[in-house]
FIDRENKOL-614923 format. One line per 5 residues: number of its first residue (from 1); their letters; for each residue x, y, z of C-alpha. Coordinates in nm, 2 decimals, always signed. Example, Ala and Ser with C-alpha at 12.3 -4.5 7.8 and 13.67 -1.06 7.14 Angstrom:
residues 2
1	as	+1.23 -0.45 +0.78 | +1.37 -0.11 +0.71 $
//
This chain:
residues 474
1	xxxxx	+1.81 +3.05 -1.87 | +1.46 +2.97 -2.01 | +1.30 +2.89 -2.32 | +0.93 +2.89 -2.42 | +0.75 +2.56 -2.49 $
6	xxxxx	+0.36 +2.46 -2.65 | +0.17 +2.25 -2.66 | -0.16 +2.35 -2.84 | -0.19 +2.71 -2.70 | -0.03 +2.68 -2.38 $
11	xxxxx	+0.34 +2.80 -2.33 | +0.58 +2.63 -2.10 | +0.91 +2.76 -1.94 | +1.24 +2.50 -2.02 | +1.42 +2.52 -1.67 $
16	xxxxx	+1.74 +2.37 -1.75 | +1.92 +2.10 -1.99 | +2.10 +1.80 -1.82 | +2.29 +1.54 -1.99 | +1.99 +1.41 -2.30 $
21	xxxxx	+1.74 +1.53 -2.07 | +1.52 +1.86 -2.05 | +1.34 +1.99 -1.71 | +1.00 +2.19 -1.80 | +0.81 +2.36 -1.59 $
26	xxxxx	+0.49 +2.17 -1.54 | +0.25 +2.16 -1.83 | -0.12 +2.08 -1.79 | -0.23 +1.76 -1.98 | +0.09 +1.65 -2.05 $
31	xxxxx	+0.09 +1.23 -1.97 | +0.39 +0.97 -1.91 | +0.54 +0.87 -2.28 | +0.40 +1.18 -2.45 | +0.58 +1.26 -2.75 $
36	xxxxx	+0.68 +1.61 -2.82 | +0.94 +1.78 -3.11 | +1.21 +2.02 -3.04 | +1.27 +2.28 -3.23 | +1.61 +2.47 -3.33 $
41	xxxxx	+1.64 +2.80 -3.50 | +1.82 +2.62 -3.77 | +1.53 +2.41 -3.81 | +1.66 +2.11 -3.68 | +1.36 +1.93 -3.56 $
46	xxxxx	+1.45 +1.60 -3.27 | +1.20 +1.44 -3.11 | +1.18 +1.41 -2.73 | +0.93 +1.17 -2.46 | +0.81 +1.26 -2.14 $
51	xxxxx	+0.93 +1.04 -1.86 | +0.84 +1.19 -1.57 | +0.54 +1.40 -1.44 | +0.50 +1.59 -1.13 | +0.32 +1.90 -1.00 $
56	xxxxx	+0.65 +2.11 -1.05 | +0.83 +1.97 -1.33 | +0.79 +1.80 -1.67 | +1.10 +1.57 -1.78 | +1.15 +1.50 -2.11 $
61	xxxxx	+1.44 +1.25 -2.24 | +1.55 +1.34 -2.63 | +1.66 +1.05 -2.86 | +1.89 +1.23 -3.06 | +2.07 +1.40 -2.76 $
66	xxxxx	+2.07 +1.81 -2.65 | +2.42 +1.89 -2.77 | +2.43 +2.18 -2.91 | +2.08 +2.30 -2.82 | +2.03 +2.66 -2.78 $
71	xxxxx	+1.82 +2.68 -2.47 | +1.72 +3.05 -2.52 | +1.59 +2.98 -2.95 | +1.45 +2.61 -2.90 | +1.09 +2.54 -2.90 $
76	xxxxx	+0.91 +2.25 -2.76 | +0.58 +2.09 -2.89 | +0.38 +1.80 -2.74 | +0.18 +1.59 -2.95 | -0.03 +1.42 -2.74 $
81	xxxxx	+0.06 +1.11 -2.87 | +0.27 +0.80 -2.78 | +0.54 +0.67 -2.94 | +0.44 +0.37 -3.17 | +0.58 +0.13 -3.43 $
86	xxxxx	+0.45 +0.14 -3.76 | +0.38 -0.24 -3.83 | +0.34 -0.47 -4.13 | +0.51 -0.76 -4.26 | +0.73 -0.55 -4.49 $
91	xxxxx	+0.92 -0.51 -4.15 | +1.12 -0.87 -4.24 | +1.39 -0.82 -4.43 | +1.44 -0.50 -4.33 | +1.69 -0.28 -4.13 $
96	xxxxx	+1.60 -0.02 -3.88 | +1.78 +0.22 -3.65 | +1.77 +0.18 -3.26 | +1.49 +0.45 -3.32 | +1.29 +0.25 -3.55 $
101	xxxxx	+1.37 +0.49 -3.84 | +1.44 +0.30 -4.19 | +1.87 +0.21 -4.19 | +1.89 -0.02 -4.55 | +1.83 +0.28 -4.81 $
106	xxxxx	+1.55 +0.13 -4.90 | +1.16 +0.26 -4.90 | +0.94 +0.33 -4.61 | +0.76 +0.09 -4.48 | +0.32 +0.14 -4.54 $
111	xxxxx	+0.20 +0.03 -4.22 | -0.09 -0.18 -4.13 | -0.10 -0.08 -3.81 | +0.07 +0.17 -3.55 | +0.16 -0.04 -3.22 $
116	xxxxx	+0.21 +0.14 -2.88 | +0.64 +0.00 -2.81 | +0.57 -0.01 -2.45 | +0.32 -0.34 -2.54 | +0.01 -0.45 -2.35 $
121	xxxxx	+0.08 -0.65 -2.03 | +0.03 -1.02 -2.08 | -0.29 -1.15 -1.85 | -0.07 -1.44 -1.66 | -0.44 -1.64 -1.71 $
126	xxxxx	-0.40 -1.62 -2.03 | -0.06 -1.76 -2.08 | +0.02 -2.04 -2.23 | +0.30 -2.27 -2.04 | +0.60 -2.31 -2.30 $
131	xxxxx	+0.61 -2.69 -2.35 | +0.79 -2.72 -2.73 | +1.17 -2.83 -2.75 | +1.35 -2.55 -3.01 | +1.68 -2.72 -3.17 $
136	xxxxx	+1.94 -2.50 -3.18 | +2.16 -2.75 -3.33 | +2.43 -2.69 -3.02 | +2.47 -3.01 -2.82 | +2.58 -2.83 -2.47 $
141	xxxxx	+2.27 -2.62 -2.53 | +2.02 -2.93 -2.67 | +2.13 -3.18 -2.42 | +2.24 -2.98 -2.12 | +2.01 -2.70 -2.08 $
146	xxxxx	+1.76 -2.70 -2.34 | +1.62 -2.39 -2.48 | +1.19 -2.41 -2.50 | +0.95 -2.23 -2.71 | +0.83 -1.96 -2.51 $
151	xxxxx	+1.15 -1.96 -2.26 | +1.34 -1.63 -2.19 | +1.73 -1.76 -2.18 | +2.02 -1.55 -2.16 | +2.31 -1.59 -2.28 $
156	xxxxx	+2.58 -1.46 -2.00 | +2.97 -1.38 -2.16 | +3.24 -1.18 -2.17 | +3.47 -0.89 -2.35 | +3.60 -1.13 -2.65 $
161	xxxxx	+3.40 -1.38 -2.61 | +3.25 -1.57 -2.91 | +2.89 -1.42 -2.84 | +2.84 -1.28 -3.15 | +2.92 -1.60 -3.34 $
166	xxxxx	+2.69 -1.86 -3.12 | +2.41 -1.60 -3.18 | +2.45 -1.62 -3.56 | +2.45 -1.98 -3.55 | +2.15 -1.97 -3.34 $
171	xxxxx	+1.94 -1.77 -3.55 | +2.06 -1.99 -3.85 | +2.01 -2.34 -3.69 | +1.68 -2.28 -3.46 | +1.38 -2.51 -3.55 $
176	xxxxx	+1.09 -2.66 -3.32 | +1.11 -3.05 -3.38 | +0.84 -3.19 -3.62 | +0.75 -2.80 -3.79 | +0.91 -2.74 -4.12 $
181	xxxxx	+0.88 -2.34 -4.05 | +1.18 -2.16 -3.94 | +1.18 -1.92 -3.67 | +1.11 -1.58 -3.75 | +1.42 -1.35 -3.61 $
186	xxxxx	+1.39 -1.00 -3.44 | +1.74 -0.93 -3.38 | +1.81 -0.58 -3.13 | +2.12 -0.45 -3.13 | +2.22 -0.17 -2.85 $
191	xxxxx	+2.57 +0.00 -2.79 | +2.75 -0.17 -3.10 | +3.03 -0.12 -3.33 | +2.97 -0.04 -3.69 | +3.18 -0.32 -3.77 $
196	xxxxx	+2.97 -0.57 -3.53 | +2.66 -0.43 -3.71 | +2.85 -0.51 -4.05 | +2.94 -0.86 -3.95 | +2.56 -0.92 -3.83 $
201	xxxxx	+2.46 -0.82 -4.16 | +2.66 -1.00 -4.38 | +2.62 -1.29 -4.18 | +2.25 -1.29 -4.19 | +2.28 -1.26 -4.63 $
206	xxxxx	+2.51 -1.53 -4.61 | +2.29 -1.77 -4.40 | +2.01 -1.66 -4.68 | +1.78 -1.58 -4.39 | +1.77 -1.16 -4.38 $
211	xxxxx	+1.43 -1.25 -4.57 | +1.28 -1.31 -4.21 | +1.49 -1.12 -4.04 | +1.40 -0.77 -3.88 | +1.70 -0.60 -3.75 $
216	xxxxx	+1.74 -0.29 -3.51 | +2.08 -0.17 -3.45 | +2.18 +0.15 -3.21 | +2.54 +0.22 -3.30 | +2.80 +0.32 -3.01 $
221	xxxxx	+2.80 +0.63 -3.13 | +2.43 +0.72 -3.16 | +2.29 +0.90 -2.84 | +2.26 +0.67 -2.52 | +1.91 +0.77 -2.50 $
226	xxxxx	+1.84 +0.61 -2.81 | +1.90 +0.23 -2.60 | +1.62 +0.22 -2.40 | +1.38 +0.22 -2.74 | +1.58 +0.00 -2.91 $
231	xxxxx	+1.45 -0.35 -2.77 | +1.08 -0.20 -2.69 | +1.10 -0.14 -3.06 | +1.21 -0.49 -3.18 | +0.98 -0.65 -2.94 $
236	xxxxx	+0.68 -0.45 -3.06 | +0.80 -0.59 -3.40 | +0.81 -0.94 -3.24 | +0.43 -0.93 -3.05 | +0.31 -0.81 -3.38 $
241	xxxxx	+0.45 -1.09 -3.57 | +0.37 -1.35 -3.36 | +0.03 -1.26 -3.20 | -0.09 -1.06 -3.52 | +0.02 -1.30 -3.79 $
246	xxxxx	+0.08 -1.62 -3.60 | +0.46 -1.63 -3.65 | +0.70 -1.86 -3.38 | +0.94 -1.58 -3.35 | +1.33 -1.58 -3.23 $
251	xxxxx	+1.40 -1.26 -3.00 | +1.81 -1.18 -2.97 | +1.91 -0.87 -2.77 | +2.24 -0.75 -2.77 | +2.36 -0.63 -2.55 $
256	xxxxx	+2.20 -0.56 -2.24 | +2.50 -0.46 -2.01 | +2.49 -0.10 -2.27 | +2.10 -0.08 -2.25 | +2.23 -0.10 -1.86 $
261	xxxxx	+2.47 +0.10 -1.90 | +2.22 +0.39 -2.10 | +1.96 +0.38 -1.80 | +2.23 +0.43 -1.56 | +2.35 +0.72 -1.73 $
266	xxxxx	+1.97 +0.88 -1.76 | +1.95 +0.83 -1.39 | +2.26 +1.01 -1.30 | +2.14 +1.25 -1.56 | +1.75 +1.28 -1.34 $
271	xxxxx	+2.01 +1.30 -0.99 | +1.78 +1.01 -0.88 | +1.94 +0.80 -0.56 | +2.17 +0.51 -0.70 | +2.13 +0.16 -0.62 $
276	xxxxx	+2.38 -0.09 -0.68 | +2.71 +0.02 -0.85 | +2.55 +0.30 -0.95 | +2.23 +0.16 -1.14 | +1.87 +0.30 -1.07 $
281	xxxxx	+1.69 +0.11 -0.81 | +1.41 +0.00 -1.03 | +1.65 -0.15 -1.28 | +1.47 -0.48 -1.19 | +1.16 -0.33 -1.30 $
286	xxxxx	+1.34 -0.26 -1.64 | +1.44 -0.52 -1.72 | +1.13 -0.73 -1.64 | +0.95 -0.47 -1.85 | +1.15 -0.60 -2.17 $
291	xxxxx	+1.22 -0.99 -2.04 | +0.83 -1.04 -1.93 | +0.76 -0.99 -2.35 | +0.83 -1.31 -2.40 | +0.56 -1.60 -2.44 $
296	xxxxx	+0.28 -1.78 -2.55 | -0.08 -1.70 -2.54 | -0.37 -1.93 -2.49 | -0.57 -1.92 -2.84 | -0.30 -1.76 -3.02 $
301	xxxxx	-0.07 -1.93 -3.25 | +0.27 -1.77 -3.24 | +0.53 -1.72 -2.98 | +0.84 -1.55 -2.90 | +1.12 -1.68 -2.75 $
306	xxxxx	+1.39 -1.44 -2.57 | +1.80 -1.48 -2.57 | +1.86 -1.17 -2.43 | +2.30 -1.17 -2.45 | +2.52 -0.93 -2.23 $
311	xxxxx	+2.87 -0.92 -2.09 | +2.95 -0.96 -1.76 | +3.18 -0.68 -1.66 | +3.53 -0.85 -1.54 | +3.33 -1.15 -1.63 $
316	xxxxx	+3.13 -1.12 -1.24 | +2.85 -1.32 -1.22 | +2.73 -1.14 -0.92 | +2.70 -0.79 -1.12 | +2.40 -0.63 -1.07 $
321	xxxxx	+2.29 -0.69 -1.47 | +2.34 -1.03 -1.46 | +2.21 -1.12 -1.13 | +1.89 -0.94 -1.21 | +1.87 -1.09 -1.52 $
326	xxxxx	+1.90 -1.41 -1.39 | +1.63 -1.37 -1.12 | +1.40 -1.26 -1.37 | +1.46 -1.52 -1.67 | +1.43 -1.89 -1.68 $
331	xxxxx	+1.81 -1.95 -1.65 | +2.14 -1.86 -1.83 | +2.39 -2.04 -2.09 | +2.71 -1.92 -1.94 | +3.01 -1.87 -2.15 $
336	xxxxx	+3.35 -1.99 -1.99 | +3.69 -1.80 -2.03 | +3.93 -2.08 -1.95 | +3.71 -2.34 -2.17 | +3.77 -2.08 -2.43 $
341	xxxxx	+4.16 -2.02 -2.39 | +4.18 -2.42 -2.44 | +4.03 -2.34 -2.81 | +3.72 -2.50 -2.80 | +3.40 -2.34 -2.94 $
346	xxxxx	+3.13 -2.30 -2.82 | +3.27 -2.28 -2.48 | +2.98 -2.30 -2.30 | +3.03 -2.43 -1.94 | +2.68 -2.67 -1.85 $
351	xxxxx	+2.81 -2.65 -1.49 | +2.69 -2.34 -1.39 | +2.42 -2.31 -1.69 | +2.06 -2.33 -1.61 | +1.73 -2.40 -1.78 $
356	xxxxx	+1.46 -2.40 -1.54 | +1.20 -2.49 -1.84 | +1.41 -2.83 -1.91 | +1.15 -3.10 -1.81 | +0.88 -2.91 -1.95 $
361	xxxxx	+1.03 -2.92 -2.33 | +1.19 -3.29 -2.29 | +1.10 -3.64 -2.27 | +0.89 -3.90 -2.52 | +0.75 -3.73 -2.77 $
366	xxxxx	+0.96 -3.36 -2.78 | +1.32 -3.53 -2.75 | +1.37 -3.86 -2.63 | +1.32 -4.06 -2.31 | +1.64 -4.10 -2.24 $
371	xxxxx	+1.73 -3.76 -2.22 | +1.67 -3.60 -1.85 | +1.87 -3.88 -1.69 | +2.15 -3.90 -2.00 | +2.18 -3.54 -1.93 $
376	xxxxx	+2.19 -3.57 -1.55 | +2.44 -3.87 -1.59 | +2.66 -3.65 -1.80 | +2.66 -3.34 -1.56 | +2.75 -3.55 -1.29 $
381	xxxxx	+3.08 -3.73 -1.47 | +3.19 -3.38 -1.60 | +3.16 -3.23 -1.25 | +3.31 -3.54 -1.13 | +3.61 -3.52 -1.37 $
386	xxxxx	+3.64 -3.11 -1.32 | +3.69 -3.24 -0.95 | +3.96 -3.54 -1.00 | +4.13 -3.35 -1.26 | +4.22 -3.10 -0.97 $
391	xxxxx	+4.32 -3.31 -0.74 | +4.58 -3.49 -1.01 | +4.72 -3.15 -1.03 | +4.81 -3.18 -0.64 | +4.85 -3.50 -0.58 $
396	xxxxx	+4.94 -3.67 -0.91 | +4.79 -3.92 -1.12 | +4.94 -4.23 -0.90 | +4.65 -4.12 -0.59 | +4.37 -4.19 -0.84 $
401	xxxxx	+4.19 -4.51 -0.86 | +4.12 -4.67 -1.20 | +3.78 -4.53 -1.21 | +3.92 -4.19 -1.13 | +4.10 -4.24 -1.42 $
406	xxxxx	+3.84 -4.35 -1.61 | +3.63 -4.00 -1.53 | +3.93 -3.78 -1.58 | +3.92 -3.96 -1.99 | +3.57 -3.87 -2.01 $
411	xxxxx	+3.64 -3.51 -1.88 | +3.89 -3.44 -2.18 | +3.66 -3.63 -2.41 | +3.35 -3.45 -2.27 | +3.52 -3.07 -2.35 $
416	xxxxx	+3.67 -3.22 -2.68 | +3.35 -3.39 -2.87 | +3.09 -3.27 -2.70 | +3.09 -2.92 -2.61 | +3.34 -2.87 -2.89 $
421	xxxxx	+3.19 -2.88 -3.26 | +3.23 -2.61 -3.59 | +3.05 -2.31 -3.60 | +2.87 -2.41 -3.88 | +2.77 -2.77 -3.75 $
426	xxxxx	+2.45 -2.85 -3.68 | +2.35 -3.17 -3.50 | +2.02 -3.25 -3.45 | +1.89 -3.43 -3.08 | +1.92 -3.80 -3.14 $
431	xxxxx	+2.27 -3.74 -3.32 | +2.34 -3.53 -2.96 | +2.20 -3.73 -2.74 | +2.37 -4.09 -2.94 | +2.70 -3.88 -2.87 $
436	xxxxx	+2.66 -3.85 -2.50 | +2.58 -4.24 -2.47 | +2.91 -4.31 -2.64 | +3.12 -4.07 -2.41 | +2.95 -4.24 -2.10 $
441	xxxxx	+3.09 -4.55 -2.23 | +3.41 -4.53 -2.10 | +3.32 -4.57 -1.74 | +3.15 -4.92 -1.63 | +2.79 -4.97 -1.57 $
446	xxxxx	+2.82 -4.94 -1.19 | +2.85 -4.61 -1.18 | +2.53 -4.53 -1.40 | +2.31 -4.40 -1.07 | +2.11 -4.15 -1.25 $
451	xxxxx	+1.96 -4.36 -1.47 | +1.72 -4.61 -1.51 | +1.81 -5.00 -1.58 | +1.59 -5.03 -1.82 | +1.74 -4.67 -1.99 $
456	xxxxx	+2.05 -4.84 -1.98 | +1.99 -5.16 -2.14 | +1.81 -4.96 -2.42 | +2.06 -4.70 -2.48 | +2.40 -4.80 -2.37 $
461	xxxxx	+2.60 -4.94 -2.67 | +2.68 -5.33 -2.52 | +2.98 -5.36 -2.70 | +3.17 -5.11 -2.49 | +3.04 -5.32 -2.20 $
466	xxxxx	+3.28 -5.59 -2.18 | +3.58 -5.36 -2.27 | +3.51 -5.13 -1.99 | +3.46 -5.40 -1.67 | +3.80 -5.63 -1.82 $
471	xxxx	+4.02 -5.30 -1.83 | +3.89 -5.21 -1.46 | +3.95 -5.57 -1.32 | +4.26 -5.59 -1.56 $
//
C-alpha cells in the first residue's frame, strides 16, 4: 500500500505505517526535525517530524499518533521548517499540553520570539561553575546533599512513593540565600494521570505561585510520541526565561522512566537493535540531550536548575534509566521504601544520596562553616547506627557497649527529627544545621573525628557536655 506525499512540487511514496511512525520513500531536501502535516480525507490535519534521513527512506514520527490513518487517502506536506516554541513571558501562569499547544482555556499566547525546542548547545568555555546554595527548606536535602544553583539533581523513587508531594514543596520553598526573588518554575509533566495533573494544579493555586509557573503536562493517554517534546518544550521555555530575561529558573521533570519508556517504544517501532532491557543504545545520548540544559552562563544573569524525578522500576537502582541518569547528573536524592513504611516524610535516605556539587555551594558565606564537617559527622553516626541497630537485631542489646547504645539513640532520633518534618514545614539552614548539632549531642566529644576542635567548641551546645561523659562513666 502507498500513498502520495509533497512537499512544494515534489511527490513522495508513503511505504508503510508502524506503530506512530511513517516510512517515506526518500525526498530530496528533506533535513533531520523537519516538520511536515498529514492530511486525512476527513480533513483531519496532525502534524508529523522527520527523524531520520537516508538515501532510501524518510522517517517521520507523528505526535498525535497514525490510528486510524488511511494510508491510501492521506497526504503528507513538509514545511521546511523546525519545530519551535513560541516564546514570551505570557508563558508564566500558563498551561500547555506535552505539545506546547495552549491546555487552560485561555488565549493564545503573542509571541516575542519563536525558539528552535532542540536549544543551542552550551559552549563548556562559556559556562559558568554553579557556586550558589538554593534552600529547599528540607533538612536531609539542605544539610546532607545540598541542591546548587545551576546543579542537575534527580530525584530517584518509587510506585507510591511521596514524589509528587516533595516536588510541590520544592517548587513552593526554593530560594537562593540572600535574593528576595523566588525561583521561576518550569514544571514538565510526561506519562501522567489526569488526576496527578489535577493535584499539580491545584497545588500550584494553592501555594499562590501558578503566577510563575509554566506547566507542560502529556497525559497517559495522549500518544507516546508526544513524550519526547514534552521536556525539550519546557526547557526551551526555561533557556528563554533565564538567558532571555535574566530569570533564576526551577526545572522539574516528571517522569523520566515514561519519557523512557516513549523512546523505547519508538525504537521498537524504527526495528533499531536494543540495548539494555530493551532501550535504544543511544538512550545515554538522550538523556544528556535534555539533562546537559541545565546551567549557568558566563555574562548572563539567569540560570536553570534541573530535578529531573523518575521511578525506579521494582525500585532497582541499577536500571538502565537511573543508572544513566546518574552517570550523567551531579548526583541523586534517593527515596527509601522501608524509611517510608515507618511513616516518616520525606523519606529520603542521605546514605546512598549524592551531591557531587556540595563543597562548591557550602561553607562561610553561602551556608555556614560548620556545615561540611556537621554534615560528614552526621552521615557517619547514622551509618554507624544503621549498622549497630542490625547487629542488636542478632545479637541483642546486652553485646552493645554504652557508646553503641548511645549511636543506636541518635539513629531513632536522626530518622524522627531530622529527616522527618511536615510537608508544609519549611526550615531554613541555620535552623537545620542548629538541629543536627543538637542530635550529635547525645554521643560524647571523643567521637567527634570529622570535625574540627575549634568547630566543636563553637558549635557544640556545652551543656550537653557534662551529661553525656557522666552517663558514659556512670
Amino acid at each position: 500500500m502507498s500513498v502520495t506525499a509533497r512537499t512544494g512540487r515534489k511527490f513522495f511514496t508513503i511505504r508503510e505505517i508502524s506503530g506512530p511512525l511513517l516510512f517515506v520513500e526518500a525526498a530530496s531536501g528533506v533535513g533531520y526535525g523537519e516538520l511536515l502535516e498529514v492530511h486525512t480525507p476527513d480533513g483531519e490535519e496532525r502534524t508529523g517530524q522527520v527523524i531520520d534521513v537516508s538515501e532510501g527512506v524518510t522517517i517521520v514520527q507523528v505526535f498525535q499518533g497514525t490510528s486510524d490513518l488511511d494510508v491510501n487517502a492521506s497526504a503528507v506536506r513538509f514545511t521546511g521548517e523546525t519545530l519551535k516554541l513560541p516564546v514570551s513571558m505570557d508563558i508564566l501562569g500558563r498551561v500547555f499540553t506535552g505539545g506546547g499547544k495552549v491546555a487552560d482555556g485561555g488565549p493564545k499566547i503573542i509571541p516575542e520570539d519563536y525558539w528552535d525546542i532542540h536549544g543551542a548547545p552550551i559552549n563548556p568555555y562559556s559556562r559558568e561553575h554553579p557556586t550558589d546554595f538554593i534552600q529547599t527548606g528540607i533538612s536531609v536535602i539542605d544539610c546532607m546533599n545540598p541542591l546548587v544553583r545551576g546543579q542537575k539533581l534527580p530525584l530517584f523513587s518509587g510506585s507510591g512513593l511521596p514524589h509528587k508531594l516533595i516536588a510541590s514543596q520544592i517548587v513552593r520553598q526554593a530560594k537562593v540565600r540572600g535574593q528576595e526573588e523566588a525561583f521561576t518554575i518550569v514544571f514538565a509533566a510526561m506519562g501522567i494521570t489526569a488526576d496527578e495533573a489535577r493535584f499539580f494544579k491545584e497545588d500550584f493555586m494553592t501555594m499562590g505561585v501558578l503566577n510563575r509557573v509554566a506547566i507542560f503536562i502529556n497525559l497517559a493517554e495522549d500518544p507516546a510520541i508526544e513524550r519526547i517534546l514534552t521536556p525539550r518544550l519546557a526547557l526551551t521555555a526555561a533557556e528563554y526565561l533565564a538567558f532571555e530575561q535574566g530569570m533564576h529558573v526551577l526545572a522539574i521533570l516528571i517522569d523520566m522512566t515514561n519519557y523512557c519508556e516513549a523512546l523505547r517504544e519508538i525504537s521498537a517501532a524504527r526495528m533499531e537493535i536494543p540495548g539494555r532491557r530493551g532501550y535504544p543504545g543511544y538512550m545515554y545520548t538522550d538523556l544528556a540531550s535534555i539533562y546537559e540544559r541545565a546551567g549557568r552562563i558566563r555574562g548572563k544573569e539567569g540560570s536553570i536548575t534541573q530535578m529531573p524525578i523518575l521511578t525506579m522500576p521494582d525500585d532497582d537502582i541499577t536500571h538502565p534509566i537511573p543508572d544513566l541518569t546518574g552517570y550523567i547528573t551531579e548526583g541523586q536524592i534517593i527515596l527509601d521504601r522501608k524509611i517510608h513504611k515507618t511513616g516518616l516524610y520525606p523519606p529520603i535516605d542521605p546514605l546512598p544520596s549524592l551531591s557531587r556539587l556540595m563543597d562548591k555551594g557550602i561553607g562561610p558565606g553561602k551556608t555556614r562553616e560548620d556545615h561540611k564537617q556537621l554534615s560528614d559527622q552526621l552521615y557517619y553516626a547514622y551509618a554507624e547506627g544503621k549498622v549497630l541497630r542490625e547487629t542488636a537485631l542478632v545479637s541483642g542489646e546486652a553485646a552493645l557497649t554504652k557508646v553503641d547504645k548511645l549511636y543506636l539513640q541518635f539513629a531513632d532520633s536522626f530518622e524522627r527529627e531530622f529527616i522527618g518534618q511536615g510537608p508544609n514545614e519549611d526550615r531554613d539552614i541555620e535552623k537545620t544545621l542548629s538541629l543536627g548539632w543538637e542530635l550529635l549531642s547525645v554521643l560524647p566529644e571523643s567521637e567527634f573525628a570529622r570535625i574540627d576542635p575549634d568547630i566543636i567548641e563553637k558549635y557544640y551546645p556545652k551543656s550537653k557536655r557534662r551529661d553525656v561523659e557522666e552517663s558514659i562513666v556512670s
